[in-house]
BAFI-3210 file (N, C-alpha, C; in Angstrom, 3 decimals, decimal comma, padded with zeros to 6 digits):
// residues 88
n [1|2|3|4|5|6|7|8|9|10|11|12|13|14|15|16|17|18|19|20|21|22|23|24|25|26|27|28|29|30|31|32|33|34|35|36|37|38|39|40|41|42|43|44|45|46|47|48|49|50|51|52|53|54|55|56|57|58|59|60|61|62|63|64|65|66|67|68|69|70|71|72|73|74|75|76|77|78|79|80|81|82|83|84|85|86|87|88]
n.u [121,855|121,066|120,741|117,779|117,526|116,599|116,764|116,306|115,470|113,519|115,493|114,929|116,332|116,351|116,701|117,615|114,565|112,551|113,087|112,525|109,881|108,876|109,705|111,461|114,799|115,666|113,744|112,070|111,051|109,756|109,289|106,689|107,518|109,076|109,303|108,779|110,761|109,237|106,665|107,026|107,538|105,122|103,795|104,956|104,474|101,502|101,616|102,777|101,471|102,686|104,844|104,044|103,700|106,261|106,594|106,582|109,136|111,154|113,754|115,839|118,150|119,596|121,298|123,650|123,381|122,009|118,955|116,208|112,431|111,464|113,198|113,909|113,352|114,399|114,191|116,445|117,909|119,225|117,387|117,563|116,276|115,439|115,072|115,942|118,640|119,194|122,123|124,754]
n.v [087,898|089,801|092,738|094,788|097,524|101,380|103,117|105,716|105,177|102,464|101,384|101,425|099,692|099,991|097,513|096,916|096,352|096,931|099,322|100,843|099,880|101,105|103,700|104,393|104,736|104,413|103,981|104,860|103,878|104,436|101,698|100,269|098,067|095,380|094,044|091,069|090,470|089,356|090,211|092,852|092,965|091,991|093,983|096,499|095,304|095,961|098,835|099,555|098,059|097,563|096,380|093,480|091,076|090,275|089,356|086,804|085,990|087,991|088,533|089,093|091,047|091,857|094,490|093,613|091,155|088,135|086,927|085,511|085,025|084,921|086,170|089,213|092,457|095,554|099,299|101,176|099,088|098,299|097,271|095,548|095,122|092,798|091,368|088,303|088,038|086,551|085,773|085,346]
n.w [113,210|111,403|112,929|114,538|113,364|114,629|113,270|110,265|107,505|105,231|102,307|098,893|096,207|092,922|089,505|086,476|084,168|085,835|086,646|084,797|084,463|087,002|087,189|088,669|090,371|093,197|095,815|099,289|101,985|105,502|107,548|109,783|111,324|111,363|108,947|106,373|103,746|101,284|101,649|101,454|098,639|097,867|098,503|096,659|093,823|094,342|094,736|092,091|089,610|086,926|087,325|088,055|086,431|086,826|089,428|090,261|089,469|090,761|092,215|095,719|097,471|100,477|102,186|100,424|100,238|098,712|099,446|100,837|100,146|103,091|104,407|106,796|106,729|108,133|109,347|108,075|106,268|103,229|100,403|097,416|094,547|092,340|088,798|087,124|084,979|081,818|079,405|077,164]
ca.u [122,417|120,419|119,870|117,174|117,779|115,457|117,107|116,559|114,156|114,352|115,837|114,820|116,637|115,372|117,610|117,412|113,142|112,069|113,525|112,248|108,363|109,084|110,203|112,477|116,132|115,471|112,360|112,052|109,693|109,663|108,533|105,972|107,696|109,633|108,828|109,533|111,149|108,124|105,681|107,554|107,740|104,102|103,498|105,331|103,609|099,918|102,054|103,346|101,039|103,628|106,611|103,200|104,450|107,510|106,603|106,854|111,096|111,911|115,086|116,046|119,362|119,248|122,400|124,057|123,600|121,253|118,376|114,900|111,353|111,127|114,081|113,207|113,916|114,215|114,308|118,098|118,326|118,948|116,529|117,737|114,778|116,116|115,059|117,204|119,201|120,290|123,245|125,274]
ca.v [088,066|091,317|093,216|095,429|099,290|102,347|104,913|105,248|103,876|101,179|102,348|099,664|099,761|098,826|097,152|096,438|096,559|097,744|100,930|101,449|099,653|101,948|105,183|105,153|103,994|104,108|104,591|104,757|104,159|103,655|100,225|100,481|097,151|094,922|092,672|090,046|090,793|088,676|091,495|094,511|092,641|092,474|095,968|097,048|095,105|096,743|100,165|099,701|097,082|097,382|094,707|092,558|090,087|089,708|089,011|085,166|085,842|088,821|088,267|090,138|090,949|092,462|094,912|093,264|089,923|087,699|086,578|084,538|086,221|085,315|087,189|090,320|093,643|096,475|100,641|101,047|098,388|098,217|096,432|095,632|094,175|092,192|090,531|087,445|088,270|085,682|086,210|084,453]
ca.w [111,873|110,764|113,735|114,515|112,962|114,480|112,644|108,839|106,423|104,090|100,973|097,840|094,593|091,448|088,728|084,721|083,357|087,186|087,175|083,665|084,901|088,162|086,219|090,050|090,949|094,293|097,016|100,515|103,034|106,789|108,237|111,292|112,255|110,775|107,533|105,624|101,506|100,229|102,080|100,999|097,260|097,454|098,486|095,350|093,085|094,456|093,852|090,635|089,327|085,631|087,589|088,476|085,626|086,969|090,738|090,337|089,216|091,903|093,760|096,653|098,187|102,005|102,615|099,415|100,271|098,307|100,522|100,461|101,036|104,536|105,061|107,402|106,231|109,287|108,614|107,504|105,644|101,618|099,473|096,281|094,207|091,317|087,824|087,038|083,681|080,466|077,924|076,561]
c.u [122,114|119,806|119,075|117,720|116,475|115,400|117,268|114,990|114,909|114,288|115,745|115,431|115,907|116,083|116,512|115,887|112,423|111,976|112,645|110,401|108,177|108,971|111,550|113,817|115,780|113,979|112,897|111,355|110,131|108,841|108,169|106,814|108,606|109,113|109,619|109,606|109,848|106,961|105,919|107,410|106,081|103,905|103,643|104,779|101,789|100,235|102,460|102,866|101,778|104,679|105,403|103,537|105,249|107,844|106,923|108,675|111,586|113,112|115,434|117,295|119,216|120,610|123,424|124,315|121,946|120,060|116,558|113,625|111,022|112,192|113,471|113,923|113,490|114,670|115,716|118,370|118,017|118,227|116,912|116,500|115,520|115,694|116,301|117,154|119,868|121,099|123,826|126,709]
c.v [089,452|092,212|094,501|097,311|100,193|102,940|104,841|105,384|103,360|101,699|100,589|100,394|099,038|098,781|096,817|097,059|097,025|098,496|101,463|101,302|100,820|103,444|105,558|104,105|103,553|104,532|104,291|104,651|103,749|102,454|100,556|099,875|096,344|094,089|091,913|090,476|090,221|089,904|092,879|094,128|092,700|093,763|096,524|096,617|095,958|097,960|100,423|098,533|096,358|096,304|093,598|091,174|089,438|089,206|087,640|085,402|087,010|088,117|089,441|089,899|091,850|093,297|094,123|091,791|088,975|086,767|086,208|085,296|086,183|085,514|088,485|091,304|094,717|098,071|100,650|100,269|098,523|096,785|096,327|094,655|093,693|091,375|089,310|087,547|086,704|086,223|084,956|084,575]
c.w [111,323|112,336|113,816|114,023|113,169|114,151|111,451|108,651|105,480|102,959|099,846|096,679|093,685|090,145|087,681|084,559|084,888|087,388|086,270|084,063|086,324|087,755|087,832|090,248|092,403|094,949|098,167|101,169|104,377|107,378|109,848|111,916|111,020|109,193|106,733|103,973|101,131|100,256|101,513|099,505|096,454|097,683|097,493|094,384|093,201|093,928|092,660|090,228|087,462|086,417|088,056|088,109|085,563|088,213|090,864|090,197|089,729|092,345|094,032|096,858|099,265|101,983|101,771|099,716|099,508|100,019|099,914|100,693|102,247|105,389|105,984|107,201|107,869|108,302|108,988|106,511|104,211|100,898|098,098|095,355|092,400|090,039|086,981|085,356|082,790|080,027|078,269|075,817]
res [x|x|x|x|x|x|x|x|x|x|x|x|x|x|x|x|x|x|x|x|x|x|x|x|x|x|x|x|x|x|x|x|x|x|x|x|x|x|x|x|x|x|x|x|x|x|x|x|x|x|x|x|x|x|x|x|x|x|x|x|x|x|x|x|x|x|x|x|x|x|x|x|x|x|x|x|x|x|x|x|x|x|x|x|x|x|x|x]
***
């Protein structure tokens, strides 16, 4: 379904109060090895301990598809890191 990418790094977005707790649209980093969204979701929380609050209601989407934390993210692939929005 997601296959392996060696060329790249993983590029994460960061939507709505993220970007703003972040001060960044995007980052990048290279993955030694592969990982799972929940692993990379913690990582970011230790780095930016301001979205800490909001780690329990993250959602991820993999290459614009919504996806679970033991999804596996590879270097190429887009991370979109997500806070789930109300209105009305």
């Amino acid at each position: 379904m997601n296959p392996p990418e060696t060329a790249g790094r993983l590029r994460i977005r960061f939507f709505a109060i993220l970007r703003e707790l972040t001060g960044m649209r995007t980052l990048e980093m290279s993955l030694d090895k592969p990982e799972a969204v929940g692993v990379i979701l913690d990582r970011l929380v230790a780095h930016h301990p301001a979205i800490g609050p909001y780690r329990t209601a993250l959602r991820a989407a993999v290459n614009q598809e919504y996806v679970d934390e033991a999804f596996t993210v590879f270097n190429g692939d887009e991370l979109a890191v997500i806070t789930p929005v109300s209105g009305g």
